[in-house]
C-alpha positions in Angstrom: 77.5 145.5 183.8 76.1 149.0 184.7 71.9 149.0 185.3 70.4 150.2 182.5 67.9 153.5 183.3 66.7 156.3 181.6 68.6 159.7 181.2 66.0 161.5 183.0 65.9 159.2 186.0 69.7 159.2 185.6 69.9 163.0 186.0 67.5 163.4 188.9 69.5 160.5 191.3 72.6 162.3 190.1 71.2 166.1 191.4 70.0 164.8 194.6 73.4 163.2 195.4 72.2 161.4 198.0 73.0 157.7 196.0 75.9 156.5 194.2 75.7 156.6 190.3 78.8 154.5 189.8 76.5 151.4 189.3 74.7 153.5 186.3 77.7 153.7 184.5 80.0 151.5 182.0 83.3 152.0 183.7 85.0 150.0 180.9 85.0 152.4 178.2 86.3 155.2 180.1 89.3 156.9 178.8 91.3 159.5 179.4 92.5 161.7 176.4 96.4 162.2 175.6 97.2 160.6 178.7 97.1 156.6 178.3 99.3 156.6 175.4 102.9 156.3 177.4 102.8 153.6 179.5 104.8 152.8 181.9 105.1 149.6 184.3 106.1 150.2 188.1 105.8 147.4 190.8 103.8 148.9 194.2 103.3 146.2 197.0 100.5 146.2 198.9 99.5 144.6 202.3 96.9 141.8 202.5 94.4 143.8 203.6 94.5 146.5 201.2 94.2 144.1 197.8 90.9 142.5 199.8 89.5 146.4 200.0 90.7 146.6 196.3 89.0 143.7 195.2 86.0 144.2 196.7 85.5 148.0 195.0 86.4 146.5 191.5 83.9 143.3 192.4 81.2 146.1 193.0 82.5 148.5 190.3 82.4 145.3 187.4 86.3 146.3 187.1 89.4 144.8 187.5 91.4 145.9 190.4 94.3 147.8 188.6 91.3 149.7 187.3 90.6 150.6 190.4 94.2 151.7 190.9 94.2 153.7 188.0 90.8 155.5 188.5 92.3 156.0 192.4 95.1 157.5 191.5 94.2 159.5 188.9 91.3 161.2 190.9 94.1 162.2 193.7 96.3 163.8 190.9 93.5 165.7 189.3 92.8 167.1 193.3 96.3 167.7 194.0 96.6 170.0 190.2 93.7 171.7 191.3 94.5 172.4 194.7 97.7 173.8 193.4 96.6 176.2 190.8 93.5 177.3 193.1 
């Protein structure tokens, strides 16, 4: 459950940059438009040692891990696109 503050204090932690704001925020209503309606399932296996990492970030997130996944990889797409039309 994210910690509830107000938009003003929100804004000011968020312009200083200096904490994380990931814990102000309710990560499970975040969509993203035209692209979660084809799904597809793909199998990925993962060392020991990375699913304990993974759990971990979605434990401190309030997430489930393939959440994690998700928001992961879609944040490395969105660089790479970027990168490439920079």
């Amino acid at each position: 459950m994210a910690k509830s503050i107000k938009a003003e204090e929100f804004d000011r932690i968020f312009d200083e940059g200096e904490e994380d704001i990931v814990e102000y925020l309710d990560l499970s209503t975040i969509r993203r438009p035209d692209l979660d309606t084809d799904l597809r399932r793909v199998n990925v296996d993962f060392p020991e040692w990375m699913i304990d990492e993974l759990d971990r970030e979605a434990k401190r997130l309030g997430i489930n891990r393939q959440a994690v996944i998700k928001t992961w990889i879609a944040d490395r797409i969105d660089r790479m696109r970027a990168a490439r039309s920079a």
